[in-house]
VEXDO-770965 format. One record per residue (C-alpha): residue number from 1; residue in three letters; x, y, z. Coordinates in pm, 1 decimal. Each point is the difference from the previous one (the first is absolute). Example, Ala and Ser with C-alpha at 12.3 -4.5 7.8 and 13.67 -1.06 7.14 Angstrom:
<node i="1" aa="ALA" east="1230.0" north="-450.0" up="780.0"/>
<node i="2" aa="SER" east="137.0" north="344.0" up="-66.0"/>
//
This chain:
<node i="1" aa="UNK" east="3604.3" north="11738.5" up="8281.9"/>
<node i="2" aa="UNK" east="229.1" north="-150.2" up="-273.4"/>
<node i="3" aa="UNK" east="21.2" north="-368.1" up="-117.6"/>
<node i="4" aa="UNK" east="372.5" north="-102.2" up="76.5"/>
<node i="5" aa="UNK" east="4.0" north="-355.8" up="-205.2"/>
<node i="6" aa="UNK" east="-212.4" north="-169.4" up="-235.9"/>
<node i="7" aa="UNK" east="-196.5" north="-223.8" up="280.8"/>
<node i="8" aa="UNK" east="-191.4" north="303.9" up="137.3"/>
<node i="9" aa="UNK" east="-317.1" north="132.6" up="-84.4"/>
<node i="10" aa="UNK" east="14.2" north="371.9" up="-141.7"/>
<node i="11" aa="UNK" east="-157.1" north="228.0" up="265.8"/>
<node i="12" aa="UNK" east="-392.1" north="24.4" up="-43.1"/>
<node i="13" aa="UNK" east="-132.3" north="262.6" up="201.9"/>
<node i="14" aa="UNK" east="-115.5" north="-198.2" up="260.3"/>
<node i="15" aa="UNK" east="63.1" north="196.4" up="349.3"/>
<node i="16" aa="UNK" east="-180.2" north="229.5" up="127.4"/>
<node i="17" aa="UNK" east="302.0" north="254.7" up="8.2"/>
<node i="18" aa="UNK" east="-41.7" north="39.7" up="-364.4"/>
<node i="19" aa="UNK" east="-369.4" north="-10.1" up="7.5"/>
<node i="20" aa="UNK" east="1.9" north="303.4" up="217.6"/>
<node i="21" aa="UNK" east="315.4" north="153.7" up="-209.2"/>
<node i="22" aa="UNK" east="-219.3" north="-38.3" up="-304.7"/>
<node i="23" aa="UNK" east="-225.1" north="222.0" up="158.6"/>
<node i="24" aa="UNK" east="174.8" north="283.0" up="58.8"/>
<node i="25" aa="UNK" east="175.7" north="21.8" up="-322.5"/>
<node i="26" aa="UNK" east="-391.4" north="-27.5" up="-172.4"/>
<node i="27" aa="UNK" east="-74.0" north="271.9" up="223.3"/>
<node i="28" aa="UNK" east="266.4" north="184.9" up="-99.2"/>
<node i="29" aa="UNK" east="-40.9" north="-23.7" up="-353.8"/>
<node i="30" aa="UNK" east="-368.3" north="83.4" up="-37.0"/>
<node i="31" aa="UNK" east="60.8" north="344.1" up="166.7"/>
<node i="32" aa="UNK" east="310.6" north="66.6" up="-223.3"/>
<node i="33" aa="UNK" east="-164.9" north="-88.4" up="-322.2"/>
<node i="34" aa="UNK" east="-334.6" north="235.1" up="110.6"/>
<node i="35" aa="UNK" east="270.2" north="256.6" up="79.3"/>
<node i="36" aa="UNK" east="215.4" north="-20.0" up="-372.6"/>
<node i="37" aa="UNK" east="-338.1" north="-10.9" up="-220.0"/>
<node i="38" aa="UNK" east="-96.9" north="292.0" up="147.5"/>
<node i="39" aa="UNK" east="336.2" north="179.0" up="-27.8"/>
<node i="40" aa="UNK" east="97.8" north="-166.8" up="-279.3"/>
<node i="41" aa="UNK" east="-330.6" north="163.8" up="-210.8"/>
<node i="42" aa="UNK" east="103.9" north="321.5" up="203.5"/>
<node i="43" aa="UNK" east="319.2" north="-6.1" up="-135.7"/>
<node i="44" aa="UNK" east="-64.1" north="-93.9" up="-398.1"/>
<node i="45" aa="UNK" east="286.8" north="-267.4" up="118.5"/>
<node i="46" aa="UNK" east="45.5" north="-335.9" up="-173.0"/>
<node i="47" aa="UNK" east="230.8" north="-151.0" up="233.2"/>
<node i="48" aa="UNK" east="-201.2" north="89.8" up="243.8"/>
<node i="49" aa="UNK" east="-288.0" north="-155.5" up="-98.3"/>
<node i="50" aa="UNK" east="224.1" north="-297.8" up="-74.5"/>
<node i="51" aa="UNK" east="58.2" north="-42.4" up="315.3"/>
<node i="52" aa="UNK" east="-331.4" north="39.5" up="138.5"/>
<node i="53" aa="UNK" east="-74.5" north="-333.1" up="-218.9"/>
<node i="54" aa="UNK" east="296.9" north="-169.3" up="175.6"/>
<node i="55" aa="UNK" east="-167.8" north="70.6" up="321.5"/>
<node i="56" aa="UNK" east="-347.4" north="-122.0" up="-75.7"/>
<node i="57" aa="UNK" east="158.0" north="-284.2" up="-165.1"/>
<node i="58" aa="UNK" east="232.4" north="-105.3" up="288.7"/>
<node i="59" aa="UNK" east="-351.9" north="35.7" up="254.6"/>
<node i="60" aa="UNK" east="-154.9" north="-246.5" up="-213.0"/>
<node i="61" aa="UNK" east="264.4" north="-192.0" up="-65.5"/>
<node i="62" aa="UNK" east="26.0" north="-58.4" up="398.0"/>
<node i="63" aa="UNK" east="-346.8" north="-13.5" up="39.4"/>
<node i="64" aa="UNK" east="42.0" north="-329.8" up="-212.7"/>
<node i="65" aa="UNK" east="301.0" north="-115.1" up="158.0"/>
<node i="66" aa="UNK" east="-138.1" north="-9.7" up="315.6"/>
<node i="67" aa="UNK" east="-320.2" north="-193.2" up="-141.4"/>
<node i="68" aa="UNK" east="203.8" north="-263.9" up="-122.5"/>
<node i="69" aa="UNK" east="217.1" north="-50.3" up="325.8"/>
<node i="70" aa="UNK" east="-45.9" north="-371.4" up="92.8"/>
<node i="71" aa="UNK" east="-177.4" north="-77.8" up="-284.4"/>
<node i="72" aa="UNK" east="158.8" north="-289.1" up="-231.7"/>
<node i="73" aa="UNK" east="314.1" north="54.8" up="-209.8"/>
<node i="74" aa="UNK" east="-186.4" north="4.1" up="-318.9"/>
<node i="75" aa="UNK" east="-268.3" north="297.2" up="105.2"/>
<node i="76" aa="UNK" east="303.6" north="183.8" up="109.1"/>
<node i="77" aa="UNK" east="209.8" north="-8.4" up="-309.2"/>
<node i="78" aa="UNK" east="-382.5" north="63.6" up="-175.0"/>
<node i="79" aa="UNK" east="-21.6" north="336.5" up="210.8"/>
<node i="80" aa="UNK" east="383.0" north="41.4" up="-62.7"/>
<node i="81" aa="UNK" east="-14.0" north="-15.5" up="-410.3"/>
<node i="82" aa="UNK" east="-316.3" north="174.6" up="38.7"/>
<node i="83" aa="UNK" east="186.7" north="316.2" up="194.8"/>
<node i="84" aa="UNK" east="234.5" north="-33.6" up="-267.6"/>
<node i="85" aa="UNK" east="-259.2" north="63.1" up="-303.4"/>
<node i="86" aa="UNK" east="-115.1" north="261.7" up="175.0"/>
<node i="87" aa="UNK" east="342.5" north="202.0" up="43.5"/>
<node i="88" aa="UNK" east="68.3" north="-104.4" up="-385.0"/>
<node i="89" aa="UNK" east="-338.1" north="212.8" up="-33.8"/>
<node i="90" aa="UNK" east="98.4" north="312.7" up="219.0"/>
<node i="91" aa="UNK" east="334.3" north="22.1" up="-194.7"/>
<node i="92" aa="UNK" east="-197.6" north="51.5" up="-306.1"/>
<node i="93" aa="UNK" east="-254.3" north="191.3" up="148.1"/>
<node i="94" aa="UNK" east="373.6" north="203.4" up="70.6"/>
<node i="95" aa="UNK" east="104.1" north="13.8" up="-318.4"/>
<node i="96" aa="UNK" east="-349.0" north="122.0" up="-167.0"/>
<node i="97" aa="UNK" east="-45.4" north="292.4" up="200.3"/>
<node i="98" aa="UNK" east="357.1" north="80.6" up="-28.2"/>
<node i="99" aa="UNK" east="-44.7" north="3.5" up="-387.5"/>
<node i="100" aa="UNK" east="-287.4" north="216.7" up="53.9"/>
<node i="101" aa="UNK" east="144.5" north="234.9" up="186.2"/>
<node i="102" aa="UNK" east="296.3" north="76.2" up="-241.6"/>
<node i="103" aa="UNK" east="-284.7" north="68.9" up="-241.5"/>
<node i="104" aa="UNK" east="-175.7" north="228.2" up="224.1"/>
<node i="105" aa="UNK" east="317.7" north="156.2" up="145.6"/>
<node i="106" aa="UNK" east="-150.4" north="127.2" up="321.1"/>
<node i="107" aa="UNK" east="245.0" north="102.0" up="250.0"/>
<node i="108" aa="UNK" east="74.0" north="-161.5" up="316.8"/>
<node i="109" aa="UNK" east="-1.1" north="216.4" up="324.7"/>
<node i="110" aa="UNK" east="357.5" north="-119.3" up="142.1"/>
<node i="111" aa="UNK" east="-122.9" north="130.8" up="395.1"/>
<node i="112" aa="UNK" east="-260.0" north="-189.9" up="20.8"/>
<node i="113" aa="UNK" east="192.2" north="-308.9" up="-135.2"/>
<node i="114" aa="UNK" east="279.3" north="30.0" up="238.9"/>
<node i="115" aa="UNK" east="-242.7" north="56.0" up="293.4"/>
<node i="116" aa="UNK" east="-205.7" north="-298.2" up="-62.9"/>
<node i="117" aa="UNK" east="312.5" north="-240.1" up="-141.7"/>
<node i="118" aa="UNK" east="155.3" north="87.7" up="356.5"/>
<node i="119" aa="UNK" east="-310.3" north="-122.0" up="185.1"/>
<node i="120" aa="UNK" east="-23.3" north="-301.3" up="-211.3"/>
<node i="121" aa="UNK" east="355.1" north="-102.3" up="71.1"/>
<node i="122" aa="UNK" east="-49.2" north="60.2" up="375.0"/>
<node i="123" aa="UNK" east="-330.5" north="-228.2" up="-60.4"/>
<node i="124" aa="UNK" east="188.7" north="-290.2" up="-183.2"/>
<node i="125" aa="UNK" east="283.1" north="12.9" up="184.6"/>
<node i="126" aa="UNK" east="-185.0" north="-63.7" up="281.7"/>
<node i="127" aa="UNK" east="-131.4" north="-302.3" up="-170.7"/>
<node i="128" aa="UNK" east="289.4" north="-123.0" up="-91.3"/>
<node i="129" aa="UNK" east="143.4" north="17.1" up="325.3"/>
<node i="130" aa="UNK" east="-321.0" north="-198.4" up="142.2"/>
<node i="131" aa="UNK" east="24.2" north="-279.2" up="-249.4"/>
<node i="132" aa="UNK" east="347.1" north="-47.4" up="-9.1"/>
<node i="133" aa="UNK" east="45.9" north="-297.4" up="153.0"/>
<node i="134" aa="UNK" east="-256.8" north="-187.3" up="-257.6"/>
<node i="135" aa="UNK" east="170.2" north="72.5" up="-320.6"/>
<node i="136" aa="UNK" east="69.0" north="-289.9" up="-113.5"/>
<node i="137" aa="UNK" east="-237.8" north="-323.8" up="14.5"/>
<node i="138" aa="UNK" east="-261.6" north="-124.3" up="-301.0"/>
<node i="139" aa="UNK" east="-115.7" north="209.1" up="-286.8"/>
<node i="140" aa="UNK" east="-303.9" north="137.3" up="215.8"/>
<node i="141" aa="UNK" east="242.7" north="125.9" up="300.1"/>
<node i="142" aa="UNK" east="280.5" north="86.3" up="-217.5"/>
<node i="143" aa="UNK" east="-286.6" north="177.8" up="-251.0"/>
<node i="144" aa="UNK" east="-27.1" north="273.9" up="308.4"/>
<node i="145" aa="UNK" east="393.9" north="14.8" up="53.5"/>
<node i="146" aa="UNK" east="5.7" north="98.1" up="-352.0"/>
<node i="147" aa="UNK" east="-244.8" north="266.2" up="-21.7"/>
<node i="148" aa="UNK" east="101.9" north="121.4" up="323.6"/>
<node i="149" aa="UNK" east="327.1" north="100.0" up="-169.1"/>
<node i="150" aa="UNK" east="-128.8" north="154.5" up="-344.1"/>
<node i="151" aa="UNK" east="-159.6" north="236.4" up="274.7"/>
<node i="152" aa="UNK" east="230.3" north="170.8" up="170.3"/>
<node i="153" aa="UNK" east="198.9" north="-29.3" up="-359.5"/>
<node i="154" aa="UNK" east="-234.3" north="176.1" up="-169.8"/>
<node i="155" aa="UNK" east="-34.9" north="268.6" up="281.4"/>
<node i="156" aa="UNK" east="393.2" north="56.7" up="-59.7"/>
<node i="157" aa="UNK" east="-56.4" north="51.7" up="-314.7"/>
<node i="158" aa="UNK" east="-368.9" north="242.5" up="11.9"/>
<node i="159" aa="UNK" east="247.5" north="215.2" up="220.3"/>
<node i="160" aa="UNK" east="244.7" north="-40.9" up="-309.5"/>
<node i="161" aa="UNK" east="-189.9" north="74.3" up="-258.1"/>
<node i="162" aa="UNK" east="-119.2" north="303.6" up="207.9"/>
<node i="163" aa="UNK" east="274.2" north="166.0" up="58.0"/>
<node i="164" aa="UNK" east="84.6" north="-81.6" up="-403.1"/>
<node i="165" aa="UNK" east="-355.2" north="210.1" up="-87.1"/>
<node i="166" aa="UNK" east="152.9" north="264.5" up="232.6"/>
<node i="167" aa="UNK" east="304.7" north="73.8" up="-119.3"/>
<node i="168" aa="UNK" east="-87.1" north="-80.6" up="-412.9"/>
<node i="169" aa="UNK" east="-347.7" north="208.4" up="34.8"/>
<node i="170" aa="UNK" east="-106.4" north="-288.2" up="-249.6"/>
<node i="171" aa="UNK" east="-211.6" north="-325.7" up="63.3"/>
<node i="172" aa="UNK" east="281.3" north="-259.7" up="-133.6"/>
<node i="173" aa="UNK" east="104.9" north="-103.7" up="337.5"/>
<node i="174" aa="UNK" east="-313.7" north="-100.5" up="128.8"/>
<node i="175" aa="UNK" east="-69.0" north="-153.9" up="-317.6"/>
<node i="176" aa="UNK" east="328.0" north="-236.6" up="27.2"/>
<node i="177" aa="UNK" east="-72.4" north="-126.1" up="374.3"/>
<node i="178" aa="UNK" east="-334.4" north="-75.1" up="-106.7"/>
<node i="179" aa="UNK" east="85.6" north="-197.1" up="-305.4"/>
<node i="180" aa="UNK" east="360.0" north="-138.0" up="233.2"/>
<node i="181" aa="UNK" east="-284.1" north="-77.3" up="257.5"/>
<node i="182" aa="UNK" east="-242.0" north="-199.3" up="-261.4"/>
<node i="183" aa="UNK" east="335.4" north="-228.9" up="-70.1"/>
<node i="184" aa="UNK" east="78.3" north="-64.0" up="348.9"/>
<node i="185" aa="UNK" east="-376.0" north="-147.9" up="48.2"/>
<node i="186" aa="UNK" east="26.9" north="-190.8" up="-277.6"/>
<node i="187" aa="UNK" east="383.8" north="-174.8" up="104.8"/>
<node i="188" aa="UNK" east="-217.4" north="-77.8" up="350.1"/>
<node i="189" aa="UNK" east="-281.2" north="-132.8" up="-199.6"/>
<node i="190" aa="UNK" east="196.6" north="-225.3" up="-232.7"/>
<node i="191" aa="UNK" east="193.3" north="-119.2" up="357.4"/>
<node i="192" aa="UNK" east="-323.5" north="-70.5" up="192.3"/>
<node i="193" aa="UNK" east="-187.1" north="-167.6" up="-288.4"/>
<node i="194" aa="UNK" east="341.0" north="-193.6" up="-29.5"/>
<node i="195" aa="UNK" east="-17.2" north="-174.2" up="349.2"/>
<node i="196" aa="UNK" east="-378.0" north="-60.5" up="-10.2"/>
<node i="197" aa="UNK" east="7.4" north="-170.0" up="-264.1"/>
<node i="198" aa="UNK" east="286.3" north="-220.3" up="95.1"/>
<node i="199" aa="UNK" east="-161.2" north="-6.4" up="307.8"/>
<node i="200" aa="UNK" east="-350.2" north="-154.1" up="-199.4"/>
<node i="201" aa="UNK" east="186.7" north="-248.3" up="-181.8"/>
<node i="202" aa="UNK" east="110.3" north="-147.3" up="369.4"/>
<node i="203" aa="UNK" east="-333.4" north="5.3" up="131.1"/>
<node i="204" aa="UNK" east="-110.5" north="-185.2" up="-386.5"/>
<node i="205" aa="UNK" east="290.7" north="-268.0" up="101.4"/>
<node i="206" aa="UNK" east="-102.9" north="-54.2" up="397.8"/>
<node i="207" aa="UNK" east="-353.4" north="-77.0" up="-111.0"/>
//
């Protein structure tokens, strides 16, 4: 639920509809990230792999969310800038393997990256869909909103950069979403780590 003026509190968490949304959307995310390392190695595919990151890093990034529900502003935006590190760090993690791969020069297998990019957009989709009505509210609830989105973005795109390896025969496509991918975690990193702190220089002025 949105704030509509500047006398109400950013939504927190705090109901047990989003406790029990949180739940399914960890759920979900755990099972898709076993799923993409597995096809992802399968595959020799970067973006894939990518992806699978995004996944584990969304499950613990709601894992911690739902932790810090009800607790006070500043261990929120604390769990908030710390989600945001850690999505700085998976966007490099990106970018290195990416870099290694163009060394290597393995070749992607564009099936399996289609296959699996379709069941991970299904996945985050449905995600989406269940935590729509929470995507705005402090930098711990809006934290999920935002990596909620890079999700089923990034699925687009696997399916993208699959049907790129496809018709090119070459590994460039995959490399591009995966590097396009690595940006788009770091634009939601800078924008978390953005409110929190904001949000711990409040808390610093209420006490």
């Amino acid at each position: 639920m949105a704030c509509c003026d500047d006398t109400c509190a950013p939504f927190d968490g705090a109901s047990p509809a989003y406790r029990r949304a949180l739940l399914a959307v960890i759920a979900i995310n755990a099972t898709m990230f076993a799923t993409e390392v597995a096809a992802g190695l399968g595959a020799s595919s970067r973006a894939l792999l990518a992806d699978a990151l995004d996944f584990a890093g969304d499950a613990a990034t709601y894992t911690i969310t739902l932790w810090a529900i009800g607790r006070p502003l500043r261990t929120r935006a604390t769990a908030a800038l710390l989600k945001g590190l850690s999505l700085a760090l998976m966007a490099l993690w990106v970018l290195a393997t990416t870099a290694w791969q163009v060394v290597v020069q393995g070749m992607p297998r564009a099936e399996v990256m289609g296959v699996i990019g379709l069941l991970a957009l299904a996945a985050n989709l449905a995600s989406v869909l269940i935590l729509v009505r929470w995507k705005d509210g402090d930098a711990n609830v809006r934290s999920v909103w935002l990596c909620s989105r890079n999700d089923a973005i990034g699925n687009v795109a696997v399916i993208a950069a699959a049907g790129g390896v496809w018709v090119t025969a070459r590994a460039w496509p995959d490399l591009v979403v995966a590097a396009a991918m690595a940006g788009l975690f770091l634009t939601s990193s800078v924008k978390i780590i953005s409110q929190a702190a904001a949000e711990l220089r409040a808390a610093a002025a209420a006490a």
